[in-house]
LONU-829488 format. One record per residue (C-alpha): residue number from 1; residue in three letters; x, y, z. Coordinates in Angstrom, 3 decimals. Example, Ala and Ser with C-alpha at 12.3 -4.5 7.8 and 13.67 -1.06 7.14 Angstrom:
! residues 2
PT   seq   type         c1         c2         c3
PT     1    ALA     12.300     -4.500      7.800
PT     2    SER     13.670     -1.060      7.140
END
This chain:
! residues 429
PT   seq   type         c1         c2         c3
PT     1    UNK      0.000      0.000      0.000
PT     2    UNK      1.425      3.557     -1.168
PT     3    UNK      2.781      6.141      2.056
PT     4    UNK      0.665      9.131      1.595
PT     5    UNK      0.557     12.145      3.582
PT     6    UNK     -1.708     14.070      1.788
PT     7    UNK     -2.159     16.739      5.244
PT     8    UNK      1.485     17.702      4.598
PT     9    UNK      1.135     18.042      0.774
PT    10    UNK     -1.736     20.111      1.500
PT    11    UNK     -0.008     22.240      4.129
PT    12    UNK      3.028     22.924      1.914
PT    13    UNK      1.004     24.141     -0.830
PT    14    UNK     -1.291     26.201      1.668
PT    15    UNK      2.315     27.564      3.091
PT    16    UNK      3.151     28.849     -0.546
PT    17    UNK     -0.060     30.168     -1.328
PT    18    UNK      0.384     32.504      2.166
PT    19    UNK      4.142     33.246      1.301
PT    20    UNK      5.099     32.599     -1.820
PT    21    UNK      8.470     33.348     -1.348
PT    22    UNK      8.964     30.467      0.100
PT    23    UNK      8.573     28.208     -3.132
PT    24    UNK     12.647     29.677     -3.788
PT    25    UNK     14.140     27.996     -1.294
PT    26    UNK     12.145     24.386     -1.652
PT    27    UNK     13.366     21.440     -3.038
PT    28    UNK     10.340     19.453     -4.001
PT    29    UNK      9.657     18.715     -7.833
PT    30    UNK      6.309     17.984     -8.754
PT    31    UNK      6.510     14.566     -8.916
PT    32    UNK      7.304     14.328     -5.380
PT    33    UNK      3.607     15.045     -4.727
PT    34    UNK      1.129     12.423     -4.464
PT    35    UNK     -2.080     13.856     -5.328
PT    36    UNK     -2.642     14.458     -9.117
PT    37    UNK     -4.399     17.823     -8.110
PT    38    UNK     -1.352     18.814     -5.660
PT    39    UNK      1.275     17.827     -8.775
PT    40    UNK     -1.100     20.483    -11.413
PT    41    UNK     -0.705     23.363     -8.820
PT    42    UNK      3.204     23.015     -8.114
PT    43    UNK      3.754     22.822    -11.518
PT    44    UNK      1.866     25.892    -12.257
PT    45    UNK      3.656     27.763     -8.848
PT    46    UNK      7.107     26.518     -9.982
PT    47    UNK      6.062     28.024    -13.537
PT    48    UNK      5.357     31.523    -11.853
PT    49    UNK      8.343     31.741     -9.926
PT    50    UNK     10.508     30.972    -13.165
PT    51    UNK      9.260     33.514    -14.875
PT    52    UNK     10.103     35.660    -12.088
PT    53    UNK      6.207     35.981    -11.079
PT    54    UNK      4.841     36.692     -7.565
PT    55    UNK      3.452     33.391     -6.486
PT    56    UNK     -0.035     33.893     -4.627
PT    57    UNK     -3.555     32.583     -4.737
PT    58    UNK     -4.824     34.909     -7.353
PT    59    UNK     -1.422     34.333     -9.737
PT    60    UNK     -1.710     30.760     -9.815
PT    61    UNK     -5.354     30.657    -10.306
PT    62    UNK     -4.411     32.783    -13.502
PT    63    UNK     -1.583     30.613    -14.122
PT    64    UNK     -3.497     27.317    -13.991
PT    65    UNK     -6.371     28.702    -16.958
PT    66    UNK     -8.319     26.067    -18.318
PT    67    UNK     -6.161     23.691    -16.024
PT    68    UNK     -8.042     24.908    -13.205
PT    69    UNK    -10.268     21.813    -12.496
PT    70    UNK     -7.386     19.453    -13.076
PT    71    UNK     -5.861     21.174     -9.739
PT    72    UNK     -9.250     20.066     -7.908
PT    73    UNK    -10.915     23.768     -8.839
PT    74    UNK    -11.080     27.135     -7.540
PT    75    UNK    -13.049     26.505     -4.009
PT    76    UNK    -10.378     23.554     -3.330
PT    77    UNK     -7.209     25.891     -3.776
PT    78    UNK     -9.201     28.983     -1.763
PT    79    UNK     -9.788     26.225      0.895
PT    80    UNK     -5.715     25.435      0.609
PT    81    UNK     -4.616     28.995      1.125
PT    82    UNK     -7.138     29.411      4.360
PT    83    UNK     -6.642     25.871      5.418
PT    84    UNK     -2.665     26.643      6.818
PT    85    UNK     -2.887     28.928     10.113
PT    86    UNK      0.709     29.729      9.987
PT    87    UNK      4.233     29.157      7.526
PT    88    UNK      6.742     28.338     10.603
PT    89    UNK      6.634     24.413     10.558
PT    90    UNK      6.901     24.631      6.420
PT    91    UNK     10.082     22.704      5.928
PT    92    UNK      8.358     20.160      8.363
PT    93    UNK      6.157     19.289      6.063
PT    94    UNK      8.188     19.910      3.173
PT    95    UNK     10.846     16.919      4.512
PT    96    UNK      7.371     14.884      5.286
PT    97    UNK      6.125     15.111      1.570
PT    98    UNK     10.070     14.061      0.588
PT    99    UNK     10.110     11.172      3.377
PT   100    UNK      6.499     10.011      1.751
PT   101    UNK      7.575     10.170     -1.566
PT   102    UNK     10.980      8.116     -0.671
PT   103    UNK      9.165      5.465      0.534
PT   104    UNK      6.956      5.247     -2.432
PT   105    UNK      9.874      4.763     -4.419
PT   106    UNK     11.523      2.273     -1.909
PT   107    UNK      8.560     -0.003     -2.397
PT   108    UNK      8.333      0.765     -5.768
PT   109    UNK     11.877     -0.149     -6.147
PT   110    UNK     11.204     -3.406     -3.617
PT   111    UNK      8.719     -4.906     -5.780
PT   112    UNK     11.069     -4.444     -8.831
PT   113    UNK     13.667     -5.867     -7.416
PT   114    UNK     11.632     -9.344     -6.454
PT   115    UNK     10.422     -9.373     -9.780
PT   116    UNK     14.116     -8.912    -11.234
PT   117    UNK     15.847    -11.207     -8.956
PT   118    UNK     12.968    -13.973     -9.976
PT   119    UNK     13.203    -13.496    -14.104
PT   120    UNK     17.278    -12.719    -14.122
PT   121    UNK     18.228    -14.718    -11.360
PT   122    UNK     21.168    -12.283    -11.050
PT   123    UNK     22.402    -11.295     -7.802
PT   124    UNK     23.944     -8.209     -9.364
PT   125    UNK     20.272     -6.500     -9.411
PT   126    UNK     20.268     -6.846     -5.660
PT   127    UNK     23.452     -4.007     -5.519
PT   128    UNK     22.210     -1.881     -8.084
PT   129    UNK     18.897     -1.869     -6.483
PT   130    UNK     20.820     -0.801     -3.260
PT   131    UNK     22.816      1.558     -5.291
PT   132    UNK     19.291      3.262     -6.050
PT   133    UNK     18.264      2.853     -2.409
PT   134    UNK     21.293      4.728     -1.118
PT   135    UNK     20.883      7.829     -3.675
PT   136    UNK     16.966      7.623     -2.849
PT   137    UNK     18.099      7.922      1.097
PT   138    UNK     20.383     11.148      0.236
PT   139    UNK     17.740     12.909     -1.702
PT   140    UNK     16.691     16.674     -0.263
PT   141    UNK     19.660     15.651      2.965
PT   142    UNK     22.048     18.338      2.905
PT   143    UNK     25.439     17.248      5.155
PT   144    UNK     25.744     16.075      8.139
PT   145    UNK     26.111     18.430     10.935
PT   146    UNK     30.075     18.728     11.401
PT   147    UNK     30.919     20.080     14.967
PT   148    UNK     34.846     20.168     14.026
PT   149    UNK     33.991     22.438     11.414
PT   150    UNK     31.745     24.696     13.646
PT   151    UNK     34.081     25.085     16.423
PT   152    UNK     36.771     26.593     13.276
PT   153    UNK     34.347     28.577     12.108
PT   154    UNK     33.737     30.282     16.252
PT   155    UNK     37.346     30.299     16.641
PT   156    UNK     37.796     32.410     13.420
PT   157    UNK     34.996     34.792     14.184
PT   158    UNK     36.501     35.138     18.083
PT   159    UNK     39.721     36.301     16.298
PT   160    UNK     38.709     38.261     13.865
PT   161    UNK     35.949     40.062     15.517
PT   162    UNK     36.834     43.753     15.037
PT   163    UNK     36.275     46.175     18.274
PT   164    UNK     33.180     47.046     19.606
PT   165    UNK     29.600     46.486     19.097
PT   166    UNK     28.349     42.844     17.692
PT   167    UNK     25.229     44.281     17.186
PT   168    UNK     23.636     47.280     15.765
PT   169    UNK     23.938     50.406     17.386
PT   170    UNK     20.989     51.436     19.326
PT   171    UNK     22.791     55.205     19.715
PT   172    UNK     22.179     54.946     23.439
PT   173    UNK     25.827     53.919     24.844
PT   174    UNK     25.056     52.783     28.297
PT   175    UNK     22.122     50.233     27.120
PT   176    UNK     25.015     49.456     24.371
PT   177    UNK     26.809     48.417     27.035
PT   178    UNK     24.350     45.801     28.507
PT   179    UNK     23.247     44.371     25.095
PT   180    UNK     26.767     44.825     23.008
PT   181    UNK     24.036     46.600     20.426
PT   182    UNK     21.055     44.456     18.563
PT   183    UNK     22.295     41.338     18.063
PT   184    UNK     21.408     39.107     14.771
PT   185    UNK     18.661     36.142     15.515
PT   186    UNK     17.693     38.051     18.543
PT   187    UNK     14.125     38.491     19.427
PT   188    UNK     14.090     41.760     21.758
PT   189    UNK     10.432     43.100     23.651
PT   190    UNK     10.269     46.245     24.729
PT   191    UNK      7.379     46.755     27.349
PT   192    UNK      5.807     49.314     29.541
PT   193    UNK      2.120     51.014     30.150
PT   194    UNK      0.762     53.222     28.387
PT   195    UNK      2.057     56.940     27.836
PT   196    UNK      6.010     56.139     28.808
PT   197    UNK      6.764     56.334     25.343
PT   198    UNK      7.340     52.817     23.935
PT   199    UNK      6.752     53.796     20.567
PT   200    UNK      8.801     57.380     20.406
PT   201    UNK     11.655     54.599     22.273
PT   202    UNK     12.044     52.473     18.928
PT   203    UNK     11.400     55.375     16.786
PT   204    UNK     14.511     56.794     18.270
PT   205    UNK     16.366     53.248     18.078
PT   206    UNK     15.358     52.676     14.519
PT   207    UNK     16.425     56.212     13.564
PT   208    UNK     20.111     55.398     15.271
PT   209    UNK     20.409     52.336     13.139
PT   210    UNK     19.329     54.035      9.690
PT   211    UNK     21.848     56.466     10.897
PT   212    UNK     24.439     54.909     12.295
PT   213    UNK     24.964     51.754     11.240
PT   214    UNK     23.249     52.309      7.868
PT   215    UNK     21.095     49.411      8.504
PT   216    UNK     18.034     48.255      7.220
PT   217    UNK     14.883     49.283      9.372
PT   218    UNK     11.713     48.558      8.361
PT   219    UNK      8.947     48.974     10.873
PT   220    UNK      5.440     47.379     10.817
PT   221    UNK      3.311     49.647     12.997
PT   222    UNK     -0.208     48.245     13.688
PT   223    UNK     -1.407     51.137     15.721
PT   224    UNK     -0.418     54.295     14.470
PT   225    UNK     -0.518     55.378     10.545
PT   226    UNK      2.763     55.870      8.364
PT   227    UNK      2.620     59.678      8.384
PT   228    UNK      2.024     60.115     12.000
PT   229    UNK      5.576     57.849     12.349
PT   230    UNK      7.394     60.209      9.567
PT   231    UNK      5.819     63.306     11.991
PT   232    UNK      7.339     62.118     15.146
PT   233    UNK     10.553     60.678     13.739
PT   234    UNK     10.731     64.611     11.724
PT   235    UNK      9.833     66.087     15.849
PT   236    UNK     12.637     63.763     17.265
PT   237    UNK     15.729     64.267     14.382
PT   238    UNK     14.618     68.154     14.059
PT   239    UNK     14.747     68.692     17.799
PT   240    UNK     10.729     70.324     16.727
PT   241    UNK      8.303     70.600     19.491
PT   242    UNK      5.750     67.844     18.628
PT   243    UNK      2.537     70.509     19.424
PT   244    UNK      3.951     72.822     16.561
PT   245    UNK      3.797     69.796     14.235
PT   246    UNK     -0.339     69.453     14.578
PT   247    UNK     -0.207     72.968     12.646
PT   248    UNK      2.833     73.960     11.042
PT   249    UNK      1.667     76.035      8.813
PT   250    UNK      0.605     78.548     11.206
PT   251    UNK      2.933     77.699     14.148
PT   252    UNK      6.107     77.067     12.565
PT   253    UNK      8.714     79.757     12.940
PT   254    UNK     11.395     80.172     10.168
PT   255    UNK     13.875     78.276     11.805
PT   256    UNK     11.216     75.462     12.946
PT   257    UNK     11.242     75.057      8.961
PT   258    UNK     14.557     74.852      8.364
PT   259    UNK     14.879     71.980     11.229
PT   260    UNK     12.016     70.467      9.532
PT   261    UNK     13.631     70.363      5.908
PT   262    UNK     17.091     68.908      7.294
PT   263    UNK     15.356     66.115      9.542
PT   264    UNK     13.070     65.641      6.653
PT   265    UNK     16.686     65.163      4.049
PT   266    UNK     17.979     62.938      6.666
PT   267    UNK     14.909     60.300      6.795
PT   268    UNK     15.047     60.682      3.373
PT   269    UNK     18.670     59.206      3.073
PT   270    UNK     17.573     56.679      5.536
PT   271    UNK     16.791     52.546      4.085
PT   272    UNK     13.624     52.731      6.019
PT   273    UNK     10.538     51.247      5.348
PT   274    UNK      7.054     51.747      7.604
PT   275    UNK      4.105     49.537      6.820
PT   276    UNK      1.402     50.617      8.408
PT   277    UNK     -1.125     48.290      6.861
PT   278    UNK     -4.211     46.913      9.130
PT   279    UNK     -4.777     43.648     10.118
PT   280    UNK     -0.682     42.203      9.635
PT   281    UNK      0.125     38.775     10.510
PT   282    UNK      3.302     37.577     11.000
PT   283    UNK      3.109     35.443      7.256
PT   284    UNK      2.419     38.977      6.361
PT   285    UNK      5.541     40.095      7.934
PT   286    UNK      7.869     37.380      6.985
PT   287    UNK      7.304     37.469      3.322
PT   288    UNK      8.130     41.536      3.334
PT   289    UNK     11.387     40.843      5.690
PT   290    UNK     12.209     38.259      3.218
PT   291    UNK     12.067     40.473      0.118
PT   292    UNK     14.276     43.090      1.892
PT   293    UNK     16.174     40.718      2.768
PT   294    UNK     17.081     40.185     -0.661
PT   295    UNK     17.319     43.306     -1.915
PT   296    UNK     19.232     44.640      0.535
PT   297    UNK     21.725     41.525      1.340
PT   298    UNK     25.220     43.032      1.787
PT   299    UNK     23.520     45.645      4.894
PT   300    UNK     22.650     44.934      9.108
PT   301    UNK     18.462     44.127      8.935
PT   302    UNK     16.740     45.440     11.700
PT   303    UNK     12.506     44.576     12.116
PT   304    UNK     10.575     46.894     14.183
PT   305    UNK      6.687     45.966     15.394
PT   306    UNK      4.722     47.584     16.809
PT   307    UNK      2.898     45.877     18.650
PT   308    UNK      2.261     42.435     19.269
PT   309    UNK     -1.076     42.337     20.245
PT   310    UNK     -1.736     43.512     17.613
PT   311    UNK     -1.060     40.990     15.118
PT   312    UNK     -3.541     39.381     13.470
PT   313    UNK     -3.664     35.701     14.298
PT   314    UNK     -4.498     33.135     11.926
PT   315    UNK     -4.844     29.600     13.241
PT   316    UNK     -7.019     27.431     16.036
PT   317    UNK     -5.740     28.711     19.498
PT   318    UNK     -7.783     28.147     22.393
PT   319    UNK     -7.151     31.866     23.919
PT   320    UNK     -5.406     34.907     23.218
PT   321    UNK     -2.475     33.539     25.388
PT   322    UNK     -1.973     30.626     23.125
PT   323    UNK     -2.104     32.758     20.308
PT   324    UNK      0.342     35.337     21.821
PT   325    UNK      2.693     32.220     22.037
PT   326    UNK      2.655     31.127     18.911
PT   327    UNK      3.203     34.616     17.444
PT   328    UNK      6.085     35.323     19.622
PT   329    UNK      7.501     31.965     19.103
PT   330    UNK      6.871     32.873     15.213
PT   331    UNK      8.703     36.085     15.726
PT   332    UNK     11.469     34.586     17.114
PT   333    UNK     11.927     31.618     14.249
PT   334    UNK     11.923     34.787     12.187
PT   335    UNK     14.318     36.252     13.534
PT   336    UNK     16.844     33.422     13.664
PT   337    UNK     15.956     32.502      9.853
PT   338    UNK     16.892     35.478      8.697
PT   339    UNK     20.034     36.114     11.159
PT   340    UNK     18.382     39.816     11.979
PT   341    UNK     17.187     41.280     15.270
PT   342    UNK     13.837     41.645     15.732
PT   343    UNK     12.384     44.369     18.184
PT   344    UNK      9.040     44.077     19.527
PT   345    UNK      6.797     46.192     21.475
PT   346    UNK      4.148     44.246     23.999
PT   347    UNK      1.664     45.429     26.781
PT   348    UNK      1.737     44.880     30.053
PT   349    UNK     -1.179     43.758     32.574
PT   350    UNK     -2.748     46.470     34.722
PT   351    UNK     -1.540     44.759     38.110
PT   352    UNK      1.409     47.028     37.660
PT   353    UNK     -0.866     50.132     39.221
PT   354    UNK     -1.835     48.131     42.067
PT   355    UNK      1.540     48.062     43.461
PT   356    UNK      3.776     50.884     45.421
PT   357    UNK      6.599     49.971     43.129
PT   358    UNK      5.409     50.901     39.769
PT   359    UNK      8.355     49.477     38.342
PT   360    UNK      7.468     46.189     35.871
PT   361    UNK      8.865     42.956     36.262
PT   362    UNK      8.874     40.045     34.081
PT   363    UNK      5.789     38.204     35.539
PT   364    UNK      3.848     41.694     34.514
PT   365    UNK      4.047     40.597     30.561
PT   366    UNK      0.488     40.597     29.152
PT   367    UNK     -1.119     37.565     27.750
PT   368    UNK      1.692     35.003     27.934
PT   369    UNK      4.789     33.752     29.934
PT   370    UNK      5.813     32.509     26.575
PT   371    UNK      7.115     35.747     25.650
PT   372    UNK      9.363     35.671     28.126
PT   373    UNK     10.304     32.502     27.305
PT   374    UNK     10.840     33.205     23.908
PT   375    UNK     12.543     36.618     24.047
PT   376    UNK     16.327     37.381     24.305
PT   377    UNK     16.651     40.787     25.534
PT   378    UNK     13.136     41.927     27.905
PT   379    UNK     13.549     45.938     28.232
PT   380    UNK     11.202     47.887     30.511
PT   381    UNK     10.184     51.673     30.484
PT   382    UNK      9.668     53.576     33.364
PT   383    UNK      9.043     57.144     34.025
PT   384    UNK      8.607     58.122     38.373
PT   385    UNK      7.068     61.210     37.688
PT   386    UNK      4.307     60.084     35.740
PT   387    UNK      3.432     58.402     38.827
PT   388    UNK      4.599     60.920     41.444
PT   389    UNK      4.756     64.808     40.557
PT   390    UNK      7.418     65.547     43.533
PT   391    UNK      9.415     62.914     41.789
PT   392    UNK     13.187     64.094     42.226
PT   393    UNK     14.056     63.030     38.371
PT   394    UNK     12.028     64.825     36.213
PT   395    UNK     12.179     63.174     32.368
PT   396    UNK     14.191     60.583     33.144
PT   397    UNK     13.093     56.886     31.793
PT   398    UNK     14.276     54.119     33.352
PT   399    UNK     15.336     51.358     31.110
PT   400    UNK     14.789     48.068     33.028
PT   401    UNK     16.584     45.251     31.161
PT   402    UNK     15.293     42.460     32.700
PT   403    UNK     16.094     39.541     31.269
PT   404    UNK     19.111     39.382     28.754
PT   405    UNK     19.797     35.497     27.737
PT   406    UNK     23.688     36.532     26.735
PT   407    UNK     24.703     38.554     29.702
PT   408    UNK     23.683     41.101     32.426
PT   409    UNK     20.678     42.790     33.464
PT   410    UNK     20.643     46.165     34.759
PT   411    UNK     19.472     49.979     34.099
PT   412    UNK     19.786     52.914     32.328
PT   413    UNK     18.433     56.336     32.362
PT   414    UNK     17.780     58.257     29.392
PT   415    UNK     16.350     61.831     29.107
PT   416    UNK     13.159     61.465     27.771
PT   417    UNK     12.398     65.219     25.717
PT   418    UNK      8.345     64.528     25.128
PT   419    UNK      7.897     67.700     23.862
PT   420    UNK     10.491     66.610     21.067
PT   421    UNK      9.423     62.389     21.197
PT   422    UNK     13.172     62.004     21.772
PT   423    UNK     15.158     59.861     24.006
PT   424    UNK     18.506     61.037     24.680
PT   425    UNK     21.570     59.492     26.681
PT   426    UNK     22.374     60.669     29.867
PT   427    UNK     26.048     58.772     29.596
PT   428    UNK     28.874     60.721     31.044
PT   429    UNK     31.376     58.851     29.029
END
């Protein structure tokens, strides 16, 4: 009886149809498929992507033509594309569709070599049928994991790691110090309650990193709209208070204009890229990160989202915790996949007001431990005087790293300039 695992077929090509990047990095040929219908769509994806198409539910529809009800018709490939929550277990399924197609072939093979060994009465059929066993075996492996080699490879990059940061900059120095920068496969939350500034925070960070270190940014804000980002990020480079920028026109003096036009040269210059679309999910995400990626291969990557409850979630969770989870576990395959940090912004629960001590701690992460869990770097913001007028540090945030998986925890005060949504380092050297 023929291995089938027509669940995995159908979850590759429902992983395709949500990302269709993904069809450049995977192996399988059509005839690795089982289904006749699942064989007719490959071939038409596989078409798309060689003629440099985008590969999506409405392209291969057009692709397939006629063909359509060879591929099981439009409703079945709809159902496909809806039918796969989530893209992060793809090469799961892609090695399960390989490991049912190899044993197809194995029995195949198996029942020709009986057959053989019975007419020919050769024993030389029984090698070359284990010749073709062997190369079957191999098929889609890449090497075996070499530790020898590994070690080489850390020994070179200890020696020849040049001074400084290993990460990007974050243009604060003292929280530079904690995290060596933003490290690459690095899933980083930044958390606080509402009004401390968690947004003007990574604003300022992803500004420092366009600047600095030239890097990549893009930013996937799910709260606030692309030109009220540009606005701040304008208030924050252009040292422009942000209550001018609600009417410029009429409140702007001639040298608020001039600040405006250089901050507005310098974002310009910057490889930055805000989408600000509604409803994102984290496919959604990883098929833009994977583009830019691409495009921009030879620069640091930096990701940017804010925030993450507010990512749409497609898939069968039970509750919003479990669907927290799997997004933040998502986040964090994404950022190891693509060797880039990725910065996140989450709530936290209201039991933080019920306290004296205001300041949050890890168990104060909103709708899942697993974000801890899954995070790298946990930062904190903190302002005493939005608490307490008679505060003795006026505009100072307190950043609260509290959990960093590669070193120390600690904290570091930074001037935070609201009227400016600027964060600037209080670092004496």
């Amino acid at each position: 009886m023929a291995v089938i695992n027509l669940e995995a077929e159908q979850a590759v090509i429902g992983g395709v149809l949500l990302e269709g990047e993904l069809i450049k990095e995977c192996s399988l040929l059509p005839e690795h498929f089982y289904k006749q219908e699942h064989i007719v769509i490959w071939e038409a994806a596989r078409a798309l992507d060689k003629a440099k198409k985008p590969v999506d539910l409405v392209t291969i529809v057009t692709e397939l033509g006629e063909r359509i009800e060879q591929a099981g018709g439009l409703k079945y490939i709809q159902d496909l594309a809806v039918g796969v929550p989530t893209t992060t277990n793809f090469e799961y399924y892609v090695t399960a569709v390989l490991d049912a197609w190899k044993m197809r072939k194995a029995e195949t093979q198996a029942v020709e070599l009986i057959n053989r060994v019975n007419a020919e009465r050769n024993t030389d059929v029984i090698a070359e049928t284990v010749q073709k066993l062997t190369h079957l075996d191999e098929t889609g492996q890449q090497m075996d994991y070499n530790h020898t080699a590994t070690l080489s490879e850390v020994y070179d990059e200890m020696e020849n790691q040049p001074e400084g940061l290993t990460g990007i900059d974050t243009g604060y120095v003292d929280l530079n110090r904690i995290t060596n920068g933003l490290n690459s496969s690095d899933l980083l939350i930044v958390a606080a309650r509402p009004a401390m500034g968690k947004t003007a925070f990574v604003l300022n960070v992803g500004g420092n990193a366009a600047g600095l270190d030239k890097a990549c940014v893009s930013i996937f804000s799910l709260e606030m709209p692309k030109k009220q980002l540009i606005r701040r990020m304008i208030c924050a480079i252009g040292n422009i208070d942000a209550d001018k920028m609600r009417n410029p026109k009429s409140r702007f003096s001639n040298e608020d204009w001039e600040k405006a036009t250089r901050a507005i040269g310098i974002i310009n210059n910057m490889n930055l890229h805000i989408y600000d679309e509604p409803g994102q999910t984290v496919q959604g995400i990883r098929a833009k990160v994977r583009r830019l990626k691409n495009k921009y291969p030879d620069v640091p990557h930096l990701v940017i989202i804010d925030y993450l409850q507010l990512i749409s979630y497609i898939g069968r969770a039970h509750n919003r915790n479990e669907e927290v989870a799997e997004m933040s576990r998502a986040l964090k395959i994404m950022a190891r996949e693509f060797e880039l940090p990725v910065v996140a912004l989450s709530q936290l629960s209201r039991s933080v007001e019920q306290r004296q001590d205001k300041r949050p701690m890890l168990s104060d992460l909103r709708d899942s431990g697993a974000v801890e869990q899954d995070a790298d770097i946990i930062m904190f913001l903190y302002r005493d005087d939005y608490y307490d007028a008679q505060a003795e540090k006026k505009n100072v945030t307190e950043v609260i790293v509290g959990k960093n998986r590669h070193g120390a925890t600690g904290t570091v005060e930074l001037a935070f300039l609201k009227e400016y949504n600027k964060f600037v380092s209080l670092a004496r050297g």
